[in-house]
C-alpha positions in Angstrom: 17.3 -11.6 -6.1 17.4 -8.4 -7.9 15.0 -6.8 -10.0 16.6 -4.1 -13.1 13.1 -2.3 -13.3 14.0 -0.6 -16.9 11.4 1.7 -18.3 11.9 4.7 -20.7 15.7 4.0 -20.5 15.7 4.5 -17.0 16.8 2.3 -14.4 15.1 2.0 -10.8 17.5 2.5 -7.9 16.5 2.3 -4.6 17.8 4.0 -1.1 18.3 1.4 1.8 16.2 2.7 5.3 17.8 -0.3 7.4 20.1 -2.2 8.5 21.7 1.2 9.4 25.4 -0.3 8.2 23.9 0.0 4.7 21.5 2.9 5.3 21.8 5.4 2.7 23.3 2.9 0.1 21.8 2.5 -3.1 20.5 -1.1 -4.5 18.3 -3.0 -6.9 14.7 -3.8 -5.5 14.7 -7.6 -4.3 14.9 -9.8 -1.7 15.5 -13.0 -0.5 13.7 -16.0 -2.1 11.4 -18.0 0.2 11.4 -21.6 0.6 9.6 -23.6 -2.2 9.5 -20.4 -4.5 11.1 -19.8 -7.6 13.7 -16.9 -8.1 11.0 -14.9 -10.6 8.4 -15.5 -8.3 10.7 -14.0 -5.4 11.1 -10.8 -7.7 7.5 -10.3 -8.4 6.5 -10.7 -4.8 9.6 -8.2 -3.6 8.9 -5.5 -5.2 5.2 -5.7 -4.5 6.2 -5.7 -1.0 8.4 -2.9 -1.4 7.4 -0.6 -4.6 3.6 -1.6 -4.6 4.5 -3.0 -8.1 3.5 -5.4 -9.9 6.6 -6.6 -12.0 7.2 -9.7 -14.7 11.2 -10.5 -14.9 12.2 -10.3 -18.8 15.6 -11.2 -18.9 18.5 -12.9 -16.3 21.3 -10.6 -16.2 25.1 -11.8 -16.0 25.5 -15.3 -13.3 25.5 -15.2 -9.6 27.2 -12.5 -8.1 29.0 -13.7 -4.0 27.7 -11.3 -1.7 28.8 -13.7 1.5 29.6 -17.1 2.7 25.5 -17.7 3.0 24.1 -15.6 0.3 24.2 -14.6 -3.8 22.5 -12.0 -6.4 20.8 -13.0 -9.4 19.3 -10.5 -10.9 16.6 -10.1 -13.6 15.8 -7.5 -16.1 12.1 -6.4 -15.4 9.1 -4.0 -16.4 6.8 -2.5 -14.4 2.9 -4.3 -15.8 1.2 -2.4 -12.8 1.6 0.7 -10.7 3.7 3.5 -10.1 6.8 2.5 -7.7 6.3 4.0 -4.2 9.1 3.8 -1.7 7.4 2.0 1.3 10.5 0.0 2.5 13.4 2.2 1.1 14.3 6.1 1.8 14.4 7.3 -2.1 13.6 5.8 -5.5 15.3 7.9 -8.5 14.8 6.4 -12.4 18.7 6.6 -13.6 19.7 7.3 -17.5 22.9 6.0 -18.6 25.0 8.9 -17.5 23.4 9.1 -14.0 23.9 5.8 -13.1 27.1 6.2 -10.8 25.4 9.2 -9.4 24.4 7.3 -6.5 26.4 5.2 -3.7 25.5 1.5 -4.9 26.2 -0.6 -2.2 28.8 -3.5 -2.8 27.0 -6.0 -3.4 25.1 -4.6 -6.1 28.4 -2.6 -7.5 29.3 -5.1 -10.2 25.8 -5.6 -11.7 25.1 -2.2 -12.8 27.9 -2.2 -15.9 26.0 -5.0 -17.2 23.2 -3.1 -17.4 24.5 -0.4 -19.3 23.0 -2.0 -23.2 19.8 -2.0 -22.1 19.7 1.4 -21.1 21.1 2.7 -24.7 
């Protein structure tokens, strides 16, 4: 799962720490969803783990998007309802305008989402 954390026209992108083939790579906050939860409830918990958030998904962006043979993005449209994103699992955080957002290496799998994104950041 993928969270868009939009706020102020800005999107969050966050720098990969590990595994070192996609060190350095830029992505969406997320993670993998856990058995029993629900894909929202995978967001919210992710990027607690990792931003020290608390998040509430707005909106499902686009369909599934293939990242292998075993796994698939979904990804959400969020806002931040608590705290200020901190990078403890990730090298960098930047907030993104429109005409920043292919300022940064995004790594494959997330490549194809961020066009999609584009009208909510107008």
């Amino acid at each position: 799962m993928g969270a868009a954390i939009i706020r102020n026209g800005r999107l969050l992108a966050a720098q990969r720490a590990e595994p070192p083939h996609m060190a350095g790579g830029w992505e969406l906050p997320g993670g993998k969803v856990d058995p029993g939860e629900s894909d929202e409830d995978a967001l919210v918990r992710e990027c607690h783990e990792e931003l020290a958030v608390k998040i509430r998904p707005v909106r499902r962006v686009g369909g599934d998007w293939r990242l292998s043979d075993r796994a698939l993005l979904r990804v959400w449209t969020a806002e931040i309802v608590e705290g200020e994103p901190q990078a403890l699992e990730h090298l960098a955080l930047r907030w993104l305008t429109i005409d920043e957002l292919y300022d940064v290496a995004w790594l494959p799998g997330d490549r194809p989402v961020i066009p999609e994104l584009e009208p909510d950041l107008r």
